[in-house]
N, C-alpha and C positions, 0 to 999 in steps of 0.2 A: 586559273580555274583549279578546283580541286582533283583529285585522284580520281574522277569516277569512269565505268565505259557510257561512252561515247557513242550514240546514233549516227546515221547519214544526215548530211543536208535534204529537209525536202527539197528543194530547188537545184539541187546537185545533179546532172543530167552523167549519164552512162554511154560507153561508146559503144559497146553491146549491153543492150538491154538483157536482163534475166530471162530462160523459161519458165510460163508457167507451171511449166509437169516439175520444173525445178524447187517448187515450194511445195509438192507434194511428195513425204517420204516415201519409200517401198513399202513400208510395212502400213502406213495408213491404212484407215479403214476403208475409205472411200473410194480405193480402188478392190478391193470385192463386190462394192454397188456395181460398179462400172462393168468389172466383168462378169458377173453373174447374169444385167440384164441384157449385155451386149449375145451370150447364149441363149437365152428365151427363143421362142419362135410365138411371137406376138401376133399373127393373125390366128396363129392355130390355139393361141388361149381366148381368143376373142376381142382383144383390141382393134378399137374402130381405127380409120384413115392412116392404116400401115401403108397401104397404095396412095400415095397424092393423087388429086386429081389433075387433069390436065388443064381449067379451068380455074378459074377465081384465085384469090389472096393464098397462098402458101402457109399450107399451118406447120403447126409444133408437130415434129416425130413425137409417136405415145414413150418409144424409150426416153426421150429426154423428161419428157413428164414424170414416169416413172421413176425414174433416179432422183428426181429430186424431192416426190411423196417420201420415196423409202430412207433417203438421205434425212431427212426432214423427219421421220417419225424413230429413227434410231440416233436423233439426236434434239428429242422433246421439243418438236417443234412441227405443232399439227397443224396452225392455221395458214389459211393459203394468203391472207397478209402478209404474215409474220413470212410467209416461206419467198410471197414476193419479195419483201427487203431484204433476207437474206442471200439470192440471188443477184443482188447489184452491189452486197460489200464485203460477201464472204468469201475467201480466195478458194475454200475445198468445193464449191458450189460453183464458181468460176470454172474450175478447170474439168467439175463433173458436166459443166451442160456447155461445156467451151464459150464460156459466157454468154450464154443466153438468157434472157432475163424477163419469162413470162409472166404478165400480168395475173392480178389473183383472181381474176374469173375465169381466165383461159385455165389456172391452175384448177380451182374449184368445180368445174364444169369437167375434166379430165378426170376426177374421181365419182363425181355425178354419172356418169353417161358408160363409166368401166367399171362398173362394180362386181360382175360375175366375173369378169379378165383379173380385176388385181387378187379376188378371192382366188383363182385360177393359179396365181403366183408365188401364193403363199403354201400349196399345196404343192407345184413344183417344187419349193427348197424342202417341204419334210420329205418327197422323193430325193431331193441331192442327199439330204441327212440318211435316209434309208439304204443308198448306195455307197455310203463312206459307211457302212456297217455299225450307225453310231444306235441302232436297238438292237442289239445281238442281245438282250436280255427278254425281250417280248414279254414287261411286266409295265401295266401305264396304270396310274389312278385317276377315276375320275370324281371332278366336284365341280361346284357351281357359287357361284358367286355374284353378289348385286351391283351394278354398277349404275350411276346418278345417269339421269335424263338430261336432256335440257324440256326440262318441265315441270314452274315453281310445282312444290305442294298445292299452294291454293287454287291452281289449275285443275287440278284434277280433284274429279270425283267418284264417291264412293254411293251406294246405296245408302251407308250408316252416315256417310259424310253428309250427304243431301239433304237428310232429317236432321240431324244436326244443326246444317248451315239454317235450314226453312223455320225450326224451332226458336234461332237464337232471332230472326229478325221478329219473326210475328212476336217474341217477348219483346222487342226494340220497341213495336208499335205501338203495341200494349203500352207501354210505360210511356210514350211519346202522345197518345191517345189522352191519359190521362192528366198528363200538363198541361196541352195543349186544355182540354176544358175545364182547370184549375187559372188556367191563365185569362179564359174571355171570361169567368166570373167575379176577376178581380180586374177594374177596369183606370189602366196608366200609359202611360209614352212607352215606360221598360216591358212591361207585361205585352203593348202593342210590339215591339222589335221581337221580343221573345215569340212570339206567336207566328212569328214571318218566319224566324226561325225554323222552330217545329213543324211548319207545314212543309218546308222546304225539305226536311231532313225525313218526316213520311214519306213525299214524293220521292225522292230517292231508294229508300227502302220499298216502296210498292215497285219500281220501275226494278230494283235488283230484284225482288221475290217473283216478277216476272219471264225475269230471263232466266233464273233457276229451273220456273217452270218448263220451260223450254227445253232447257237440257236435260231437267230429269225423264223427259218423253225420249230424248234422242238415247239415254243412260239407259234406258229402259229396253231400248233397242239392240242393246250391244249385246253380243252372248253371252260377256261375264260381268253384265249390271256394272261397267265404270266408262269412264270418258274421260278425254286427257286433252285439254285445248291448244295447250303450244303442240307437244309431240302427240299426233292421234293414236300412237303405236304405245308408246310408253305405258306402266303401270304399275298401280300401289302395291307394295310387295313387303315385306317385314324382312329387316335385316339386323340382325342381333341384339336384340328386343326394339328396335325403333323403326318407323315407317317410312319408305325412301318412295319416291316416283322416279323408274327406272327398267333396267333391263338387267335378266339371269340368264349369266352368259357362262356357258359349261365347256371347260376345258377337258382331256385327257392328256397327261404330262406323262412321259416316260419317266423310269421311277432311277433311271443311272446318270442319266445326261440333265436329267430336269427339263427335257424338250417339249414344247405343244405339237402334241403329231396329229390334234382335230380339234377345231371348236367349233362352238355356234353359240348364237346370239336368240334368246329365247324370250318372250315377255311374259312367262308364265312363271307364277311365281313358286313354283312348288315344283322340287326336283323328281317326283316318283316315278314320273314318263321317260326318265332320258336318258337310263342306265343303259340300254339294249341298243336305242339312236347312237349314242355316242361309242360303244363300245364296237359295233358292226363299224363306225368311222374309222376308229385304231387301229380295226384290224385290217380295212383296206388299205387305211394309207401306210402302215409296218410291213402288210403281206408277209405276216408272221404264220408258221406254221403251228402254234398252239398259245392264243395268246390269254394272256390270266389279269384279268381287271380286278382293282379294291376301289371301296365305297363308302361311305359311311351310311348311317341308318336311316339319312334321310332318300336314297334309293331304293331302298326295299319294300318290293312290292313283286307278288307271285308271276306275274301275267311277265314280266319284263326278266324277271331271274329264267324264266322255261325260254324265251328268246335265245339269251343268249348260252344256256344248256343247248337248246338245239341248232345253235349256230356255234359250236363246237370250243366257244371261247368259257376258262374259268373263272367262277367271276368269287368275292369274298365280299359280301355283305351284312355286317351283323342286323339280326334283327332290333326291331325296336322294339325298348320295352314295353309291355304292354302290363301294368301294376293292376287295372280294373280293381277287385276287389283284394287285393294283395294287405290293407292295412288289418283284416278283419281275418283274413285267413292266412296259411304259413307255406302250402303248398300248389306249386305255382307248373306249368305246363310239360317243364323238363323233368321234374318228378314221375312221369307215368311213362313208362317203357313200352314201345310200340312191339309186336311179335309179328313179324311178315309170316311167318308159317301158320299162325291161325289167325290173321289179320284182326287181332284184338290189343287192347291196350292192361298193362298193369299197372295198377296205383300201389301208392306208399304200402299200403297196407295187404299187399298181393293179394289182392280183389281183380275178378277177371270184367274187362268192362268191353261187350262184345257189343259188333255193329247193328245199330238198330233200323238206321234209316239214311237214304241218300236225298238229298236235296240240292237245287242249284242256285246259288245267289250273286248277283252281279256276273253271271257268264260265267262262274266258277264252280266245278263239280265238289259238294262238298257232303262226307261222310258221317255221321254222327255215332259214336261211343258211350256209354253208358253202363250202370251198373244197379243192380234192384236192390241190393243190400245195405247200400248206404247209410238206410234208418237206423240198421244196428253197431253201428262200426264207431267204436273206438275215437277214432281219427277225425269223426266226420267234423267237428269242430274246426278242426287247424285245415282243412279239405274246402269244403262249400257251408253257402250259408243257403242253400236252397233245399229242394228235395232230394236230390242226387247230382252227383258232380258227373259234365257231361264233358264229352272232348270231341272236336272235331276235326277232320284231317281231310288235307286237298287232296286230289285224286294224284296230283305228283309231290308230293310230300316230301318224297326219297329226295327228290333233288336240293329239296330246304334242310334235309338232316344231311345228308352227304357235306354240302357245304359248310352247318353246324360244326363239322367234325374235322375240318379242313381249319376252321379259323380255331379250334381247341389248341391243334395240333401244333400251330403258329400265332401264338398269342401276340408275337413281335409284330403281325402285319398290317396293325391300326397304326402303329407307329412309322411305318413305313411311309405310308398314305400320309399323314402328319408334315413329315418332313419335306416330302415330295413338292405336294398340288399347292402348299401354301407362300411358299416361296415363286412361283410364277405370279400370283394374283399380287402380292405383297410389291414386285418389283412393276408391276404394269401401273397399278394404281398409283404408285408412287411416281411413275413417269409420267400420267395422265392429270395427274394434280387434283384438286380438290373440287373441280367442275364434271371431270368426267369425257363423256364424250360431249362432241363439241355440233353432231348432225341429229337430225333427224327423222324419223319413219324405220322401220324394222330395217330395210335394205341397205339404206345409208350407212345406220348402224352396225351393220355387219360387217358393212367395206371397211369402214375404220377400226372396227376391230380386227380386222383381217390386217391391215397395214401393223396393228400394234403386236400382235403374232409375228409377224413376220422379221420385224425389227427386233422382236425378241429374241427367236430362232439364231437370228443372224449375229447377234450379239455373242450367244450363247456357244455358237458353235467356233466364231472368231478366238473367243478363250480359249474352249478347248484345243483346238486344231493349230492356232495360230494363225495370223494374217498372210503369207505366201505359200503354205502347204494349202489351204483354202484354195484359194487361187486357182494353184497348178489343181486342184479336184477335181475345178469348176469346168474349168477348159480341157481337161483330161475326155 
């Protein structure tokens, strides 16, 4: 035989058999799983049947469950199939559940029935992360991002989709209407099959234009005019110019460590509500004494910026542009200089434009500025194209210019944000594959996002720290 190394005999028997803790290194990842959830105190996070009962069939410890979702999701492998068969020939899975080898409904049914517990888990280790001092920086960005349903396109609908889909069949019928009586006027064997045909292919199309109807009643019911047949929770959302049926799941990432220190799982598809939600989350689970959130422009909105002003956290939001008449005209809002000591504005052309009148729209107290001269001025041209250019200003104003003055000052900190928040989304997806999440309904959804968090954290913090200094943290 040639030079090569050389395996064991399978059939070759041992006089002492190996241990199994002996194929697992020290430095393995799998024993951080191991000891991180062997500290938990699992009835106090909410996991059911921590007490056996005295009665009936013996089930699975929720820790052994556990160890093998979070073993399982920090090594791209969500389904409770796939986590069955991995449990009867993986050895790191052998030795984490001391071979046990539960079946995929007892597995499936253990993240079904703990869903608040594993969220509960994942929110203990950004507490283990917060006591290894890993945000001594108390700077996190927050953003959001779409993630796929399990629910085709054609499942779901829209108001425009409805008209659409009910438009494209009555032209079906239309056109099918008209063979159909081009065909009994010309009278063959072919024309007869043809005609079995098309009546068969109307009935179909009236029996689908029926059930449409049906749901556009039930679509009609919903508060945001859609419905979603596989996932009822799922929804149409626009994601970088193309339309996904899905979930906007908004992260805060620490901006030194790249950590997820709060998410959440949202079906709404428009981020302006969830800068303040998400930001009062950071700051409890950091329990930072002055913590400074970045944004981008799809956050900005007044009502959420005074939130978190008066929840003591800084936040840096650029506005978004707002061009309105900008092609026609050359001066644009930041041109007119506000004067708090005569609470008036000056334009380009130091023209005084004093407050005329208070109004309130949408729950917002709102000012209005003006100026009478405007017919005669110079400027008015490159200014307004109306009768006089008007400006209005929120009653906390100060708090949007304060902030203005904040992101001048640090022009670097969109860049910050940049680098940050998009490297968490970029590695999840990327672990989640091209399906996405694999449950569905809002709740479910959020448990498995909460496992893909978790597994992230844990990854994340394993590099940093290393696998035995971890460890000793854990049990410290």
């Amino acid at each position: 035989m040639k030079r090569f190394i050389e395996g064991e005999g399978r059939n070759q028997s041992t006089l002492f058999p190996e241990l199994l803790d002996d194929y697992i290194a020290e430095d393995n990842p799998v024993r951080v799983i191991d000891v991180f959830v062997d500290e938990l105190d699992l009835g106090q996070l909410g996991f059911g049947r921590v007490d056996p009962k005295v009665t009936g069939r013996p089930a699975y410890h929720p820790s052994t469950l556990l160890k093998l979702y979070i073993y399982g999701y920090l090594n791209r492998i969500q389904s409770s199939r796939r986590l069955e068969r991995e449990a009867q020939r993986n050895v790191e899975l052998m030795w984490l559940t001391e071979r046990l080898s539960p079946d995929h409904k007892t597995i499936s049914d253990f993240r079904k029935d703990n869903s608040k517990a594993i969220r509960g888990v994942c929110r203990e280790f950004v507490v283990l992360c917060r006591r290894l001092n890993l945000f001594a920086q108390a700077l996190v960005v927050i953003d959001g991002s779409k993630f796929k349903a399990v629910n085709n396109r054609d499942r779901n609908f829209t108001r425009a989709k409805m008209k659409r889909r009910l438009a494209q069949i009555e032209a079906s019928l239309d056109r099918y209407f008209e063979q159909l009586e081009r065909a009994d006027r010309e009278e063959s064997e072919i024309n007869e099959i043809k005609t079995v045909s098309l009546k068969d292919k109307i009935a179909a199309l009236k029996e689908e234009m029926a059930r449409l109807k049906v749901l556009e009643v039930q679509m009609q019911k919903a508060p945001d005019k859609q419905v979603s047949l596989t996932d009822p929770d799922a929804r149409a959302m626009k994601s970088r110019g193309n339309g996904i049926v899905g979930y906007n799941v908004q992260t805060a990432v620490d901006a030194e460590h790249h950590l997820i220190v709060a998410h959440e799982v949202t079906n709404q598809g428009s981020d302006r509500d969830q800068l303040s939600p998400m930001a009062t989350q950071a700051d409890e689970a950091m329990d930072a004494e002055e913590l400074t959130v970045i944004a981008d422009a799809g956050y900005f909105k007044r009502e959420e910026l005074l939130s978190c002003h008066e929840a003591g956290i800084t936040a840096f939001v650029p506005r978004s542009p707002n061009l309105g008449n900008r092609t026609k005209i050359s001066f644009g809002r930041r041109d007119f200089r506000y004067v708090p000591e005569k609470d008036e504005y000056r334009c380009p052309a130091n023209e005084r434009l004093i407050w005329r009148m208070t109004s309130e729209e949408d729950g917002l107290t709102l000012h209005r500025y003006w100026c009478t001269n405007c017919q005669t001025c110079t400027l008015k041209s490159q200014c307004t194209t109306g009768k006089e250019r008007r400006v209005t200003r929120w009653e906390h104003e100060a708090i949007l210019e304060a902030m203005q003055e904040r992101l001048e000052r640090d022009p670097q900190i969109m860049r910050v944000r940049r680098q940050t928040v998009e490297h968490p989304y970029g590695t999840l997806k990327a672990w989640m594959g091209s399906t996405h999440f694999l449950t569905r309904t809002l709740s479910r959804v959020s448990t498995e996002m909460s496992l893909h968090v978790l597994a992230y954290n844990l990854k994340r913090v394993m590099n940093i720290l290393g696998i035995k200094p971890l460890i000793q943290a854990i049990q410290a």
